[in-house]
C-alpha positions as CSV (number, residue, x, y, z in Angstrom):
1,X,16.2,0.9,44.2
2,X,15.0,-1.9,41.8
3,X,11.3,-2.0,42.6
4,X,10.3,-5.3,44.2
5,X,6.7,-6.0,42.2
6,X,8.4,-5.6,38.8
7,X,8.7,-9.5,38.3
8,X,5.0,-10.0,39.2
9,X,3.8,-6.8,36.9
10,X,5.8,-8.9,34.3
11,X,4.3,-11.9,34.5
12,X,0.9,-10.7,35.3
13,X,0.0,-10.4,31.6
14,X,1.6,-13.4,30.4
15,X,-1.9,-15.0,29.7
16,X,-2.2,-18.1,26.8
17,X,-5.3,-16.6,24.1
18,X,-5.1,-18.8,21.2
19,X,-6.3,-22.1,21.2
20,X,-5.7,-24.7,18.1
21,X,-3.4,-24.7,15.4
22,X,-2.3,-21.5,13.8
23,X,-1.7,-21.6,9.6
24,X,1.9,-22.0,8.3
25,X,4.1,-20.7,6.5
26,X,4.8,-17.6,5.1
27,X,1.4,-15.1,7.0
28,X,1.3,-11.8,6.5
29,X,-1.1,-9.8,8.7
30,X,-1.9,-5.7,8.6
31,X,-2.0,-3.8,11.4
32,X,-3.8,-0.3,11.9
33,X,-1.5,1.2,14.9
34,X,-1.2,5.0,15.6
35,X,-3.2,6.0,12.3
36,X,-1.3,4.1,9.9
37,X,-1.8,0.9,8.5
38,X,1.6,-1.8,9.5
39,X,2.3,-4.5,7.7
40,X,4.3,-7.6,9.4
41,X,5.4,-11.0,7.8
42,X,5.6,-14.2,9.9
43,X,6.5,-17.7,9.8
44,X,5.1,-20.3,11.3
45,X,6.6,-23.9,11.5
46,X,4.9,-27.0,10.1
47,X,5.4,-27.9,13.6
48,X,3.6,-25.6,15.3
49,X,0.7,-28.0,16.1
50,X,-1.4,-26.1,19.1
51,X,0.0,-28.8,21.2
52,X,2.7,-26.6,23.3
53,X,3.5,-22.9,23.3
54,X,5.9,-21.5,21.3
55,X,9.0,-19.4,21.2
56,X,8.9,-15.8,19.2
57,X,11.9,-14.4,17.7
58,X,11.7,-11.0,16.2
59,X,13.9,-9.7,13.6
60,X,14.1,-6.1,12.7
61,X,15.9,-4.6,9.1
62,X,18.2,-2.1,8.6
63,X,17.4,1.9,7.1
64,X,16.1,1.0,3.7
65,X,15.0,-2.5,4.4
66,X,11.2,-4.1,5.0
67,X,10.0,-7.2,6.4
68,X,10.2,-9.0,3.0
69,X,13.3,-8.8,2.5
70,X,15.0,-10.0,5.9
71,X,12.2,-12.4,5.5
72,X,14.3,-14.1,3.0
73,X,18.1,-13.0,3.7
74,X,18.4,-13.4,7.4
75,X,18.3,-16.9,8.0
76,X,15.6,-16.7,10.9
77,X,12.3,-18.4,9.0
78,X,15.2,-21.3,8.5
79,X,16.2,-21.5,12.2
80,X,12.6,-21.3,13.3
81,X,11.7,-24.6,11.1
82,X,15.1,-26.3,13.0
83,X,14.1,-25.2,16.5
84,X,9.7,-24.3,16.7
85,X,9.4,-21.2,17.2
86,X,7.7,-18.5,14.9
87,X,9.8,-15.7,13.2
88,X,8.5,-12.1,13.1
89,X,9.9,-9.9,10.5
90,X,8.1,-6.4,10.7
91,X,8.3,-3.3,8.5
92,X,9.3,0.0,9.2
93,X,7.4,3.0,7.6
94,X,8.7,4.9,5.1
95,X,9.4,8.9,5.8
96,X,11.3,11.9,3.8
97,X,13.8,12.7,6.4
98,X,17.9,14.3,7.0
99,X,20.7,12.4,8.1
100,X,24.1,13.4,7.9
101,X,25.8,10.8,5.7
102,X,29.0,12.3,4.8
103,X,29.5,13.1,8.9
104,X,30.3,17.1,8.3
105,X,27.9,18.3,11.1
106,X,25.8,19.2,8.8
107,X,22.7,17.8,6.7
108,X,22.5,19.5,3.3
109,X,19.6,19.4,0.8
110,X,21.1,16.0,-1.2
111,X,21.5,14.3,2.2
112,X,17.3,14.3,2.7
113,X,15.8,10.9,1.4
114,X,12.6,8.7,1.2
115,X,13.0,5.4,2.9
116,X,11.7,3.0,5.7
117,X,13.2,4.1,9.1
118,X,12.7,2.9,12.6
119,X,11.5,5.6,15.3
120,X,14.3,4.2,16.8
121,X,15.1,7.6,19.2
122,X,17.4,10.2,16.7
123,X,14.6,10.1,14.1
124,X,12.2,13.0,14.1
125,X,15.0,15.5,16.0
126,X,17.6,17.8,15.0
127,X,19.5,14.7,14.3
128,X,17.1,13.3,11.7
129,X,14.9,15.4,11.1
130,X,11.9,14.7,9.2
131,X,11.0,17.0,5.8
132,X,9.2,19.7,6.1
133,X,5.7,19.9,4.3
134,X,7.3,22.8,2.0
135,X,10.4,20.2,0.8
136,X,8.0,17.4,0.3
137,X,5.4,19.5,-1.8
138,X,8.7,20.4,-3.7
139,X,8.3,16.7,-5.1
140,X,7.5,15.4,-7.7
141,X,3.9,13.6,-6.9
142,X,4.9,9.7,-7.7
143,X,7.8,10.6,-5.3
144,X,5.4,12.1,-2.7
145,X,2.7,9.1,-2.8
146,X,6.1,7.1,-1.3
147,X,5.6,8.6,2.1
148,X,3.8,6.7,4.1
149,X,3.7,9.2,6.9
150,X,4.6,13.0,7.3
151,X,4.7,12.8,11.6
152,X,6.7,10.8,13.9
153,X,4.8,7.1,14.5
154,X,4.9,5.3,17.5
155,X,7.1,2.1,16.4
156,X,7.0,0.7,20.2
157,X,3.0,0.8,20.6
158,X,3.3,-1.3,16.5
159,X,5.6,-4.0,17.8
160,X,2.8,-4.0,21.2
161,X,-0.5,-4.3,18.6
162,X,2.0,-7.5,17.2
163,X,2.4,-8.9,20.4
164,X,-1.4,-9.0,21.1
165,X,-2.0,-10.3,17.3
166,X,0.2,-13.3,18.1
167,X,-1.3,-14.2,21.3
168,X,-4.4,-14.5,18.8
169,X,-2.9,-15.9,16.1
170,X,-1.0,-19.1,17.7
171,X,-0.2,-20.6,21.9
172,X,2.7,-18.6,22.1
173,X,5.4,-18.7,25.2
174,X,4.8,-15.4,26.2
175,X,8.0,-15.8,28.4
176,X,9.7,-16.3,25.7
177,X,9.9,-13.5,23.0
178,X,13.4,-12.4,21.5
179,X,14.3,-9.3,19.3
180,X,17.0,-9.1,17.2
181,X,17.9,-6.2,14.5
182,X,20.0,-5.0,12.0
183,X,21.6,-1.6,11.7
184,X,18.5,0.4,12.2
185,X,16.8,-2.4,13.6
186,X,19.5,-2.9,15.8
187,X,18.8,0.7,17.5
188,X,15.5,0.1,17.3
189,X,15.9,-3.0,19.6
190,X,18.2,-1.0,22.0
191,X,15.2,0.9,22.3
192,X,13.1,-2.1,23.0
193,X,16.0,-3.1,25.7
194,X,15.0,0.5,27.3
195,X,11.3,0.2,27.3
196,X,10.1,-3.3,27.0
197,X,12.4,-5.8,28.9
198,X,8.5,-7.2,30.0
199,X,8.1,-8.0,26.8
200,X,11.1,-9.5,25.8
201,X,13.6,-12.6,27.1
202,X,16.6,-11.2,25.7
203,X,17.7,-8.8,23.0
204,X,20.9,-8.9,20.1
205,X,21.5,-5.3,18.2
206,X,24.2,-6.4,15.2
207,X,25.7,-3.2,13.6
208,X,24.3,-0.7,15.5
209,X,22.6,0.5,18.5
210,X,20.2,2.5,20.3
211,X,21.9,6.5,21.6
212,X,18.3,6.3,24.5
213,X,19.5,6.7,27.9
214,X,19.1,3.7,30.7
215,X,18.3,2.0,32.3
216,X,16.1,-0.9,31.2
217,X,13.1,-1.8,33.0
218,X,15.1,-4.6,34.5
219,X,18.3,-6.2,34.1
220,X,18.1,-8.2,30.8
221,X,20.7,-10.2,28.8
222,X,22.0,-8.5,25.8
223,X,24.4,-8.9,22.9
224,X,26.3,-6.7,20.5
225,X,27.9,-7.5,17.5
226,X,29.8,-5.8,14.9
227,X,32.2,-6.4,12.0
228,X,35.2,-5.4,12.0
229,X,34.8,-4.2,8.9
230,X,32.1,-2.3,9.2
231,X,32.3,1.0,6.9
232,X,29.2,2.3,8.5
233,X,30.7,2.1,12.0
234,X,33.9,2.9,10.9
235,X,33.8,6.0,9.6
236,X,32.7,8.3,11.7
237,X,35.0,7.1,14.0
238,X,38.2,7.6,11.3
239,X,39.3,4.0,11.2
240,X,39.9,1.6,8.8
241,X,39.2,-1.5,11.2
242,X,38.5,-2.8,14.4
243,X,41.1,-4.3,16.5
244,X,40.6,-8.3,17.1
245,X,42.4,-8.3,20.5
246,X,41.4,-6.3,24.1
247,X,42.1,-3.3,22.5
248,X,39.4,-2.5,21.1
249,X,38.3,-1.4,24.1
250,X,41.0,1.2,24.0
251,X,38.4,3.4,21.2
252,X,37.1,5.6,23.0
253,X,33.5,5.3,21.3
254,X,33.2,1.9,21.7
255,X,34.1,2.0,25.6
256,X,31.3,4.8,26.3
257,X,28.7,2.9,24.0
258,X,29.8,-0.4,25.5
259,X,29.3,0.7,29.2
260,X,26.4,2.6,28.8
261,X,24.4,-0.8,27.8
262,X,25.9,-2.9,30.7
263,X,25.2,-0.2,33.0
264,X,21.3,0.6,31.1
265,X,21.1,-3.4,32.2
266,X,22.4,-3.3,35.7
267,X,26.0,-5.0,35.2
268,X,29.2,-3.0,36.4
269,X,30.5,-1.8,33.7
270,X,34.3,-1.5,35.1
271,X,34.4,-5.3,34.9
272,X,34.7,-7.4,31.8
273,X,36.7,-10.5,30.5
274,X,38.0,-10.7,26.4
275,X,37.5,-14.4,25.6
276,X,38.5,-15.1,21.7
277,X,35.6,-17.8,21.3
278,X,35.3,-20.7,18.8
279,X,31.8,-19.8,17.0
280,X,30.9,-22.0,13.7
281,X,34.5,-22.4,13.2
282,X,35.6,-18.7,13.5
283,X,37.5,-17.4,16.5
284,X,35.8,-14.6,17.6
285,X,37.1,-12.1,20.1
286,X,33.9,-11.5,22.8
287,X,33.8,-9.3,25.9
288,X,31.8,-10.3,28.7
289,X,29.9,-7.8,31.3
290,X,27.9,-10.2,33.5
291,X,28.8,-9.0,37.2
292,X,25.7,-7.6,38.3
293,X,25.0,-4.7,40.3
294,X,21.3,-5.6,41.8
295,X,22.1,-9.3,42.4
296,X,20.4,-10.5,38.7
297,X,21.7,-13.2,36.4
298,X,22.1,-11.4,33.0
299,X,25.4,-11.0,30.9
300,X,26.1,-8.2,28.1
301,X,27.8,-10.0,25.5
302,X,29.9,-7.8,23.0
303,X,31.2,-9.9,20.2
304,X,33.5,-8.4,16.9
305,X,33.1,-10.1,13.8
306,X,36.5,-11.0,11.8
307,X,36.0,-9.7,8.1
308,X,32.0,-8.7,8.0
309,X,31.3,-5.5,6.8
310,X,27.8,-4.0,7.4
311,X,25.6,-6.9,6.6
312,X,23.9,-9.2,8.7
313,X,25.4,-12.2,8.7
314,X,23.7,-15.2,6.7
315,X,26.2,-17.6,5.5
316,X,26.6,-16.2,2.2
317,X,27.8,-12.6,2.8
318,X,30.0,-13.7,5.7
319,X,31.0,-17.6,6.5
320,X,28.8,-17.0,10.3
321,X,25.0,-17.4,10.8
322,X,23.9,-15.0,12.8
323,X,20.6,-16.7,13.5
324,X,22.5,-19.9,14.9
325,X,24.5,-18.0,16.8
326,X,22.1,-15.8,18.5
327,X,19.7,-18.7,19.0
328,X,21.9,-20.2,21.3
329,X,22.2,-17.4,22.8
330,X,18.4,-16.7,23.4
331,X,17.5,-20.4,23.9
332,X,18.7,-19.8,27.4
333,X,16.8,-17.1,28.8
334,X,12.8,-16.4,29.4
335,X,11.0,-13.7,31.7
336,X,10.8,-13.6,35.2
């Protein structure tokens, strides 16, 4: 049973900190969370005054990626100067860990590499498993000094110490903060979805998701996009493309993944409509879970993307902008 007091516990720590105007532009702030120094980028509107609260939107890169980069490829710092709100573009930390690229069942020697990766649930088990200290002292030491950090971090507790730094930093609408993510960063915000739905208004994963178990703290609105050309996706399933039409819920895969986020988020997940859906010109085919099971007014939006491949979409590597689309989409929804 959904407990009663959760709405008040969420709203209990919504509390306005900073007073005046914050500095804009392009910030960049260093955080020292779990024994390791973070870094995150931000930007802040020329119209973010100090004379309202503000909207947050988080955006989180893929495997390989920092807070730089989607700093300047995902389109968000642009949408935030449209609409007011301050964009959050945070950087993993970079381990030596496994992953089975080639999808054998196995993860040999030439599939272990150095790069940033979320702690977004698979990394630091048998799945991903980090390097041990005798494979990283069989490095070469310039290739060592790239690790940032030998142990698992705590990436949930970094994107809480952000949180508390932008309550500091600018009047922020604590009711309404939205994470969005890429690849990685998209499991890394299904993660969020599980454990910080007080946190967060609403949450988008494009290209990827989060393998945690539900459900969410409470029942928020989600969506989930994906190419259909998606070679990372595609794959390991053994297909070339996905369908365009209602039967791409026919894939197995995509079913259980599918129904195991409406359900994490409360919605019955034996229910949904296929609506092919004018977005920036493109007719995209989106399914829609929003009958509740508890009563709550959330929707799981699942959205395929004719033509993109894995990239998030900016209006140069695909003719959609993900930020304008998503912003709509988030624009509608704040915290109990």
């Amino acid at each position: 049973m959904r407990n009663s007091f959760l709405p008040v516990l969420f709203t209990a720590a919504c509390v306005a900190v900073s007073e005046g105007k914050a500095e804009a532009g392009r910030i960049v702030r260093h955080l020292t969370v779990d024994g390791v120094v973070r870094e995150v980028v931000l930007h802040v509107p020329d119209s973010v005054n100090g004379s309202q609260d503000v909207p947050v939107v988080f955006m989180l890169h893929g495997t390989s990626g920092d807070g730089d980069k989607f700093y300047n490829i995902s389109g968000w710092k642009e949408k935030a100067d449209q609409e007011g709100f301050i964009a959050v573009f945070p950087s993993a930390l970079t381990y030596c860990f496994g992953e089975d690229e080639d999808y054998d069942g196995d993860i040999e020697n030439d599939e272990f590499k150095i790069t940033t990766k979320w702690a977004a649930g698979q990394l630091g088990t048998a799945t991903m498993p980090l390097c041990t200290d005798e494979q990283i002292a069989s490095l070469p030491p310039d290739t060592q000094a790239k690790i940032e950090t030998r142990v698992l971090r705590d990436d949930v507790a970094f994107f809480d110490a952000i949180v508390d730094a932008l309550h500091a930093l600018a009047p922020v609408d604590c009711r309404r903060f939205y994470v969005t993510g890429f690849s990685n960063g998209a499991a890394m915000s299904g993660r969020l979805l599980m454990e910080r739905t007080n946190t967060f208004a609403a949450f988008a994963m494009a290209s990827g998701l989060s393998d945690l178990p539900g459900p969410a703290l409470r029942p928020a609105p989600v969506v989930l996009t994906v190419g259909s050309q998606d070679e990372k996706i595609l794959a390991p399933l053994g297909l070339s493309s996905f369908p365009l039409d209602e039967t791409f819920l026919d894939i197995p895969e995509v079913q259980a993944a599918l129904s195991r986020i409406a359900l994490a988020v409360e919605l019955d997940d034996t229910q949904v409509a296929f609506t092919p859906t004018p977005v920036q010109g493109l007719l995209v085919p989106i399914f829609t879970y929003d009958q509740s099971l508890v009563g709550a007014d959330n929707v799981f939006l699942a959205a395929v993307i004719p033509g993109a491949a894995h990239v998030y979409p900016n209006g140069t590597n695909h003719e959609l902008v993900m930020a304008d689309a998503l912003w709509s989409f988030f624009s509608r929804y704040s915290l109990p």
